[in-house]
N, C-alpha and C positions, 0 to 999 in steps of 0.2 A: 504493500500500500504506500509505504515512503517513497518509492522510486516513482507510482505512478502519481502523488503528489509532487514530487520533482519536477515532471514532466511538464507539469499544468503549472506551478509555477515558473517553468521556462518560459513557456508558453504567452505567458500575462505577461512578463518581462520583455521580453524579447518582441512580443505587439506594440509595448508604448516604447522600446527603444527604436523600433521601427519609424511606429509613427515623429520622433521626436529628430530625426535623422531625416526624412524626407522635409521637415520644415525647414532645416536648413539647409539642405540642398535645393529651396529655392531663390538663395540668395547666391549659393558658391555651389554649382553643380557640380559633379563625377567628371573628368578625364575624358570620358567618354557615357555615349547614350548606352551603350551595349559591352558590355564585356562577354568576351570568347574564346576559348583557347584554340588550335591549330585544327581539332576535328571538328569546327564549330557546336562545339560543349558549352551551354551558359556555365561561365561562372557566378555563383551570389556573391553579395557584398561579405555574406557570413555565412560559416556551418559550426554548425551547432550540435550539437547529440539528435535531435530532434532530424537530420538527416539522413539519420543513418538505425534510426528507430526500430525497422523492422529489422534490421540486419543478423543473420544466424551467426556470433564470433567463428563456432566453430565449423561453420558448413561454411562459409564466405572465408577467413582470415586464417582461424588456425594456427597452427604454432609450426614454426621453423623445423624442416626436416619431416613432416606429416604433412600429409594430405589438407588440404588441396594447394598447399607446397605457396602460396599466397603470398610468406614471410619469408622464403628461402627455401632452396633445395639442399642445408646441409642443418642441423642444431646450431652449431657453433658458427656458419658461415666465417667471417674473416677473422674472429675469434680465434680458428683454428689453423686455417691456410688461408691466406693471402690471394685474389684471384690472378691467373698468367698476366704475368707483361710481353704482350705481342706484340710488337710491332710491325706493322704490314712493309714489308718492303724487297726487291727487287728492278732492276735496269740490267740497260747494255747486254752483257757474257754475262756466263759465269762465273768468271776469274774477278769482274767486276761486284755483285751482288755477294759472291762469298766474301770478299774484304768487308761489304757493310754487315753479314752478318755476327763476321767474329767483331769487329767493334760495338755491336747493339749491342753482341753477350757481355761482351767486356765494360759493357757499360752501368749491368745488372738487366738487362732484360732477360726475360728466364722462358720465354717461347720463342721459337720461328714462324713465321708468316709469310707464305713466299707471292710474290707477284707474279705472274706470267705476262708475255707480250704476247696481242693481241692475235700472231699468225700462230700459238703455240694454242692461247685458246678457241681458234679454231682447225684447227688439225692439219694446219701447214707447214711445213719446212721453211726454213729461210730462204732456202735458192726458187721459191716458188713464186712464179709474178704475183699472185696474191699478196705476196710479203713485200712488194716494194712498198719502204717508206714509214716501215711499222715496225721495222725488226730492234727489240731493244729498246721501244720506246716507254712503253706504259707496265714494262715489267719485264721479268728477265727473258733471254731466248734460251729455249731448251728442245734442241732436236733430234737428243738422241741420246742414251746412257749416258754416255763417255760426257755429255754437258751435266748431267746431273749429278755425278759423280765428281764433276771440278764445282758444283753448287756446292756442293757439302764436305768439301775437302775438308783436314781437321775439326770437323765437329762430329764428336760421339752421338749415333742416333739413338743408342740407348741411353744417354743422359738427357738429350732435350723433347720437348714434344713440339711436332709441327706443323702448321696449316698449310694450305695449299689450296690457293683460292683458283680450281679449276671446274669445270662442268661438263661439259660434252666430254673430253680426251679424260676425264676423270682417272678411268683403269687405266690408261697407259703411264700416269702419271704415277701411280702408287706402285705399279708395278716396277717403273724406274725405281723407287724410290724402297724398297722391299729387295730390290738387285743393290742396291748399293750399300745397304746394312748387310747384306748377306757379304759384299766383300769385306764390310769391317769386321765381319765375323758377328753381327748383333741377329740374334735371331728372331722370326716375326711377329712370335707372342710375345717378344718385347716392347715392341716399337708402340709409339701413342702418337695419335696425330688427330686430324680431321681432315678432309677433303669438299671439299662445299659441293659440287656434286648434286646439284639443284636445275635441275633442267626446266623446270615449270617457270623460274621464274624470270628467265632468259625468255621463253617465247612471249611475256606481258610486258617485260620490264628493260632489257637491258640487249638482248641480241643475240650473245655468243653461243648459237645453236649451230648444229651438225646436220644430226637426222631425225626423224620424224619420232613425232611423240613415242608410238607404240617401242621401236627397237632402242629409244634414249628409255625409254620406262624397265627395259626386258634390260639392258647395260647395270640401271640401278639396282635391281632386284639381284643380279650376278655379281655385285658387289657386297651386299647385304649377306647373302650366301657365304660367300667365300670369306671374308672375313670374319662374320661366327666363329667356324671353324680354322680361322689359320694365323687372325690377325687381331685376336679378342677384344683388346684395348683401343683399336682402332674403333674415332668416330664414324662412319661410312657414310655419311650425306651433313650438311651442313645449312636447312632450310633455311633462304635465308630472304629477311623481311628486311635488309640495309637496303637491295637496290630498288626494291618496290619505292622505298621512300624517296631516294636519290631521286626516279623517276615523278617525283612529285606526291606521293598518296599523302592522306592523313595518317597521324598514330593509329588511330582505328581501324583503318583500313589495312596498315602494315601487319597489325595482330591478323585481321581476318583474313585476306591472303594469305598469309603466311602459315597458318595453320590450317587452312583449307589444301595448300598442297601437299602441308605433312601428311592431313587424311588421306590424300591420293595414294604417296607413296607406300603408307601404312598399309593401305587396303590394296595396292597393287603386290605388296609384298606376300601376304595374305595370301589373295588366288595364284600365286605362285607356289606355297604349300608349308611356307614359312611360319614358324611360331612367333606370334607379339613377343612374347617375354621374352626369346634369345635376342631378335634383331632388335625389339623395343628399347632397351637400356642403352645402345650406341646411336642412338639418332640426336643429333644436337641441329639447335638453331642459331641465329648470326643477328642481330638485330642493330638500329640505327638510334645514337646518340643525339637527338634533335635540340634544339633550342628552349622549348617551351619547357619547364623546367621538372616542375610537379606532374605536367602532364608527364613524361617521360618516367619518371620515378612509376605513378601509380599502370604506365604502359606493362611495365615489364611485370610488374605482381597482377595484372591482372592477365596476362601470357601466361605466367603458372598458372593460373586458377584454372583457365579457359581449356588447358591443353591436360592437364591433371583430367579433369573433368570427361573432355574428348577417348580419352585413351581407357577409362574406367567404364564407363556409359557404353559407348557408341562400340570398341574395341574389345571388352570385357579382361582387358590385362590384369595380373595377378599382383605379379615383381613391383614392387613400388618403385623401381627405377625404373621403371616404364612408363611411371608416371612421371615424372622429373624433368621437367624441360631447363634443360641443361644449355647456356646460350653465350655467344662470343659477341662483343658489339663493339663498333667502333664508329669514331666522333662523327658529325657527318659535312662531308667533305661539300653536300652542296651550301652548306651557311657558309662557305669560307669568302671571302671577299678579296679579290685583287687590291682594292683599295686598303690603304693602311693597313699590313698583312700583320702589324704585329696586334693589332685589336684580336686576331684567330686566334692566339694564344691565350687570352681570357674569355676564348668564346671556349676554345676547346676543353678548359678547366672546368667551367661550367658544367660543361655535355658529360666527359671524364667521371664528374660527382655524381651527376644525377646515377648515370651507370651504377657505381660502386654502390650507393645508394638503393639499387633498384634491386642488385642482386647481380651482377654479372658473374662469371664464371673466368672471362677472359676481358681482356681490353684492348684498343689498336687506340692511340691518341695521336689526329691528326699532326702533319706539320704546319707551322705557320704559314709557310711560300707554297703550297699546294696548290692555292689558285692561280700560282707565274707559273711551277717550273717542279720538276722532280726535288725533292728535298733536299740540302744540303747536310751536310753531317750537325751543322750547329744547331739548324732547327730541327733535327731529330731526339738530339739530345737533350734538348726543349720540353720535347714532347715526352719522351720517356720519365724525365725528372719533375714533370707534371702528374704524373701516377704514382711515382713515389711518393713525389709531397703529400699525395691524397692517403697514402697508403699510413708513411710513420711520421706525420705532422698535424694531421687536422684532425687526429682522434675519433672519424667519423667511424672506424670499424672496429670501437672495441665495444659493441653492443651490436645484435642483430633488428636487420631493420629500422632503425631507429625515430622514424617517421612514418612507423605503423600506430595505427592510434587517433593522428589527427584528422580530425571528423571532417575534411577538405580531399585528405587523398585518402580516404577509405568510400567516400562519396564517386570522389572522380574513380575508383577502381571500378566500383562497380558501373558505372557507367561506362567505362570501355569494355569491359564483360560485356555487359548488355547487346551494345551494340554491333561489336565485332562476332556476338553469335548470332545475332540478327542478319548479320554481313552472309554467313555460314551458313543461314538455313537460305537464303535466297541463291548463294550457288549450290548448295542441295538439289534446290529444283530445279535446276537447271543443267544439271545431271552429274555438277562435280567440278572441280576445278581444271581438268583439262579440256572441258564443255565449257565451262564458262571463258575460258583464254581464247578456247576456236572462236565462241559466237562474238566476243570484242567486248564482255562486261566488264572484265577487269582490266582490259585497257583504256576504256573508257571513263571509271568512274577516277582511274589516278590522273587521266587527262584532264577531267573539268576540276580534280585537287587540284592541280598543279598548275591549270591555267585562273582557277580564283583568288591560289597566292600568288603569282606572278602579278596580277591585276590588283591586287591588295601592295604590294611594295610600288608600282610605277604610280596609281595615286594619291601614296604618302601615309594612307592607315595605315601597313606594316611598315612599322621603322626599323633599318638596316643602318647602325650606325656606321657613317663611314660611304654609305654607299648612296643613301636620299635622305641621309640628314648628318649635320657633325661633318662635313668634308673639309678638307685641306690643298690644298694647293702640292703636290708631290712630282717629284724628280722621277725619271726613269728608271725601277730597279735593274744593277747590272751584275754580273757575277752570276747568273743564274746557270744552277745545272742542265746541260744540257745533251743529249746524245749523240755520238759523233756517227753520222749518217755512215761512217767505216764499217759499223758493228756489223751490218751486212754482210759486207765482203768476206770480214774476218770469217763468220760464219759459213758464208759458203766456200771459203777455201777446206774449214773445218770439216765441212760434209763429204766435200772431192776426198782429204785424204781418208775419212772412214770409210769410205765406199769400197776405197780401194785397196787397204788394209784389212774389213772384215771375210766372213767363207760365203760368200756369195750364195752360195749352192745351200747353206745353213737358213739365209734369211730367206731366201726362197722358200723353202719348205714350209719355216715355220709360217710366214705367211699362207701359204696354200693351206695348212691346217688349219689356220685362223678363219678361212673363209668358207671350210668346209664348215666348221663348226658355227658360225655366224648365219650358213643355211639351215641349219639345225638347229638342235633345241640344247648342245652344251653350253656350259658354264663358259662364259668369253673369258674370266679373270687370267685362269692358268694361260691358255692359250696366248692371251698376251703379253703377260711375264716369260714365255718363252720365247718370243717375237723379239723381246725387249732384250734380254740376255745377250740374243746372238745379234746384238746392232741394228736391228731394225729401227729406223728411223720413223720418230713422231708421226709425221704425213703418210708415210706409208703404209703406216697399219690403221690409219682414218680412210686412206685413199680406198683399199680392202674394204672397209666397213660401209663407205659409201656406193659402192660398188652393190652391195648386197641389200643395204637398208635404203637408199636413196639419200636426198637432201630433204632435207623442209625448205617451203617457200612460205614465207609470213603471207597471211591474206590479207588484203584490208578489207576488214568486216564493219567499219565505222561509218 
């Protein structure tokens, strides 16, 4: 009875504070008529208990390490371990990107994150005219073993774990990389890594597709497979809701695509014959550190709830790691502004917190100069010593959660819950998220996000400091990294002599049996680790696949 006099006198309270606040705000009004966050979510002036009234703690919020995972996927979260310092990064060689990797270790970053360039993510050789103009640009080039094997010179694969932001060439990738441990002698129930290996979100969002849904879905599934059994600690897909956002979505929308193609893959894994509980616990997600502050905090706990939820319900999973969504996120590269690039560095510490805050697993913190040029080593070290500071200076993680509770972002959780299942049942009906990517729903609804913030910053409601408010008068930045159009050449000289030093009559084969089995119903993984072995180059064992599976052509359905 006390609590529900509580209630009611909130209630009276909070009426005549009401009313006694609109009377003066008709002398000095609010800032604005409407407050909103980035999913267009009203925000109120106040929350109150009275918010959040109906709310079940334990069926909504829960306690850290339980169900429905809301507070964190560990009891202790950073209490106990620290989440990875990743850095994303890759250019040029090999021989180039390996030097920034032993200085990021050297610096204390404690993951790898590899970049690929653009011909490697999609399944072309450097000497390929497709490649003119790309090679080494937006990430490293890797055409063959023998580059991935100068990528990770001196560094033990059984001490570090590593990401590997690839998709379509995904298996030939791990496959390299499972050949290269095997010559450090590390064997492949040791190795721990992820591969993003997200093909859904490349035909809504971002591009870098190969072949058609059906044989890119039957690749994941024979990774999902094969791993189980041979590569345990391996993550084997890396759902991933950064480039949904990149490409404009809302937070909301990020959650509900984003977990809409986990269902896919979940359920494609499924009619393949596969058990939730073996592959369930290695499936991780990648998500994008936005601006809006709290939004982003109550984004990611409402991602556990929603995905806890999904996997129990809809999947009938047992393993509570199966329920776990377990996620990598990093700052997001489209807030960064050309103009006054050192303002990205308080923008990224921002994005950074909310993360750590939110529950991350892993971190990537942008660089300052991102929006001129490839990074330079100073603003790396920037970036990385900005996760630190978060980590053993600002005291934010020696409590879990620590902004669970406030009746604002237990309010906003559920409201992204809400809506992002709401998002969920409407590609339901629509037969599922590779049905909704064909018919253009989900390219569509991140087109009108992205073109209402666009249109919200050109007429001055969203303010971008730096960029349509606060401006300066600036000089040309110079010194900027850049890639020596050589890295080509070098490359193709690299290819001529492997070609001509490996057994010719070996990569043969193994290709011929990669394409028998490509017409069939084996497992592609092995096959390709043995492709990979004997020198088979990158493109070539795409060239094989395309050959057998086709291309995709994007349609326009809009």
């Amino acid at each position: 009875m006390a609590e529900r006099r509580d209630y009611e006198d909130l209630q009276a309270v909070l009426k005549r504070w009401s009313e006694e606040v609109e009377k003066k705000l008709s002398k000095r009004p609010e800032r604005k008529a409407e407050f909103v966050n980035t999913s267009g979510i009203p925000v109120n002036r106040l929350y109150t208990p009275l918010d959040n009234g109906d709310a079940g703690y334990l069926s909504e919020v829960g306690l850290p390490g339980e169900y429905p995972f809301t507070r964190g996927v560990q009891p202790t979260m950073f209490r106990g371990r620290l989440w990875t310092m990743r850095q994303y990064a890759g250019f040029a060689t090999a021989e180039e990107s390996n030097r920034r990797y032993r200085f990021l270790l050297g610096q204390g970053q404690t993951g790898l994150s590899v970049a690929f360039d653009l011909p490697t993510q999609i399944g072309y050789d450097s000497d390929n005219e497709m490649a003119i103009g790309e090679v080494g640009k937006v990430g490293v080039a890797i055409d063959s073993l023998r580059d991935m094997e100068t990528l990770f010179r001196q560094i033990p694969l059984d001490k570090v774990s590593t990401s590997m932001t690839i998709n379509a060439p995904a298996a030939i990738l791990l496959a390299m990389y499972m050949a290269v441990a095997e010559k450090q002698g590390v064997p492949a129930h040791k190795l721990r890594g992820t591969i993003q290996n997200d093909i859904l979100k490349e035909y809504s969002s971002r591009g870098t597709y190969i072949f058609p849904p059906r044989p890119s879905m039957r690749i994941i599934t024979d990774i999902f497979s094969f791993c189980t059994e041979n590569v345990p600690m391996w993550n084997t897909i890396s759902i991933s809701g950064y480039h949904i956002r990149e490409a404009g979505s809302t937070a909301v929308q990020e959650v509900a695509f984003t977990l809409a193609n986990g269902i896919a893959y979940v359920q494609a894994a499924l009619e393949a014959g596969l058990d939730v509980d073996l592959f369930g616990p290695r499936l991780s997600f990648f998500f994008n550190a936005h601006s809006d502050f709290l939004e982003e905090i109550a984004k990611y706990r409402a991602a556990r709830r929603l995905w806890a939820e999904i996997m129990k319900e809809r999947f009938k999973a047992k393993n509570p790691k199966s329920l776990m969504i377990r996620f990598h996120t990093q700052t997001a590269g489209c807030t960064l502004t050309a103009q006054q690039p050192k303002n990205n560095i308080v923008r990224v510490a921002f994005q950074a917190m909310s993360a750590v805050l939110g529950g991350t697993q892993s971190l990537h913190t942008n660089s300052m100069d991102e929006a001129l040029c490839l990074p330079s080593e100073e603003a790396v070290q920037i970036a990385l010593r900005t996760q630190q500071m978060i980590a053993y200076e600002t005291g934010v993680v020696d409590t879990v959660d620590p902004l669970g509770g406030s009746y604002y972002l237990e309010n906003l959780t559920r409201e992204i819950h809400d809506r992002a299942a709401e998002y969920i049942r409407k590609i339901d009906e629509l037969g599922g998220a590779a049905q909704a990517i064909e018919k253009g729903f989900v390219q569509k609804e991140i087109q009108d996000s992205a073109y209402k913030y666009q249109r919200e910053i050109e007429s001055g409601e969203r303010i971008v400091v730096g960029l349509n408010r606060f401006q300066v008068e600036e000089e040309r930045p110079g010194d900027l990294l850049r890639v020596d159009p050589a890295v080509r050449t070098s490359q193709i000289e690299r290819l001529r002599k492997l070609r001509s030093e490996r057994d010719a009559g070996a990569v043969e084969k193994r290709l011929s049996d990669l394409k028998q089995g490509a017409q069939g119903d084996q497992n592609l993984v092995p096959l390709i680790l043995e492709a990979v072995k004997a020198y088979a180059t990158l493109g070539e064992i795409c060239d094989v696949l395309r050959e057998v599976f086709g291309e995709y052509q994007q349609v326009n359905t809009l």
